[in-house]
N, C-alpha and C positions, 0 to 999 in steps of 0.2 A: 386547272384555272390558276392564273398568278394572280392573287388582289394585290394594289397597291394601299397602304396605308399615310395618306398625308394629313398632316398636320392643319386643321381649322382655325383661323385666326380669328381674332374677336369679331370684327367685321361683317364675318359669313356666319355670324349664330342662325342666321335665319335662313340659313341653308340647309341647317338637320333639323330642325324643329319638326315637319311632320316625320320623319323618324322617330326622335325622341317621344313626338306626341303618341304613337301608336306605340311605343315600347312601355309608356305611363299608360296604354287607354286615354288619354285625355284628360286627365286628371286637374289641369292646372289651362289656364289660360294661356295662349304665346305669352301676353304681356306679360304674366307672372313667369315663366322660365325667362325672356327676353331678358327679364329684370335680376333672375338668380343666375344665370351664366355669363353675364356681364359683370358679375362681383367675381363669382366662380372666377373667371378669367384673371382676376385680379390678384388671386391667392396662388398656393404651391398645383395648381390645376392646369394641363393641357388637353387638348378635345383632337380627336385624330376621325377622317371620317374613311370606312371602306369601297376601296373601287373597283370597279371591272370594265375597264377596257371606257375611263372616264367618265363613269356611268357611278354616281354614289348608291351604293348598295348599304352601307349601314355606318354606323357612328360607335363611337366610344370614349370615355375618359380617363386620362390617367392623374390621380392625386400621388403628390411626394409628400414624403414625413416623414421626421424620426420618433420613432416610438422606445419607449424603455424597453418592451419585452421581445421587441422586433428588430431593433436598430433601423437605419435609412430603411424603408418600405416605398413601393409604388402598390398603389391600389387600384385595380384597372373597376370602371364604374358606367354602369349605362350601359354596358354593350348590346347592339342592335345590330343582326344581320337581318336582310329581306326575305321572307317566307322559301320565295322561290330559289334562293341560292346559299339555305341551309343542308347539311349534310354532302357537301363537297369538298371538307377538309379546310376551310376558310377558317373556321374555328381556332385549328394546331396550328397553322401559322399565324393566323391573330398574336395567340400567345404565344408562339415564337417570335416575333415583332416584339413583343411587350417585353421577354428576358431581357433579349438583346439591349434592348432602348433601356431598359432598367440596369442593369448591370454597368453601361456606359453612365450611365447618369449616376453611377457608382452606391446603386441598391444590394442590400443585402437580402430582402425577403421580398414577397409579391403576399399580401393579403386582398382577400375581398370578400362582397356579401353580396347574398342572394335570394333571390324572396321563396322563403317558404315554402310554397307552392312551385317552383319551377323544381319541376324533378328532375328533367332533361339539362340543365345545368348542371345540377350535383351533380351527376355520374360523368359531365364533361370534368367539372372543377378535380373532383375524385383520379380521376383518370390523372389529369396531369397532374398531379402529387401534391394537391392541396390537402388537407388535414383540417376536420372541425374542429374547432378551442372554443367555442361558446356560439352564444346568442346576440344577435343585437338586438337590442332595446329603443324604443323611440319613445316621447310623449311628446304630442302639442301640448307648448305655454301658452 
């Protein structure tokens, strides 16, 4: 299977939203995401959604930034494939896509976070040569 990976323009947020909403469980209202990825949009953030043969199969984000102990970073965020068209190597070329477009975008590292609880993640991230360096921390003000 070849996915294609294209880029979501502000426009179509409410083209992955039940994606995203099942990647959150539901957590947030549309209008409450409608409202943070329309800022999102605004900032160093791009949103790319996954296809198969025109058919959106999953969503993802990429934040740019330079950080002191990382230099220029992309942080890929959200990623969402469809239940059904997990474990067919869509994954390794996801982040193939993501070096590639990063590297061009003139990145020096790829960070990102993952919840706790997805174990099947780690051992994805792991695999492709991610390294844990800490914790991240949240608090609602």
């Amino acid at each position: 299977m070849k996915p294609a990976f294209n880029k979501i323009l502000k426009k179509e947020i409410p083209q992955i939203l039940p994606l995203v909403q099942r990647h959150m469980e539901n957590q947030f209202s549309d209008e409450v995401l409608i409202e943070r990825f329309n800022e999102m949009f605004d900032q160093n953030y791009e949103c790319f959604g996954i296809y198969s043969e025109e058919k959106l199969i999953g969503v993802f984000g990429l934040w740019f930034m330079t950080r002191h102990y990382a230099g220029r970073s992309c942080e890929p965020d959200h990623i969402f494939i469809e239940e059904a068209y997990r474990n067919k190597g869509i994954g390794k070329k996801l982040f193939d896509f993501i070096y590639n477009y990063a590297l061009e975008k003139g990145c020096e590292t790829s960070e990102l976070n993952s919840y706790v609880s997805n174990y099947r993640s780690h051992k994805f991230y792991l695999n492709e040569g991610y390294v844990i360096k800490g914790y991240h921390f949240i608090k609602n003000l």
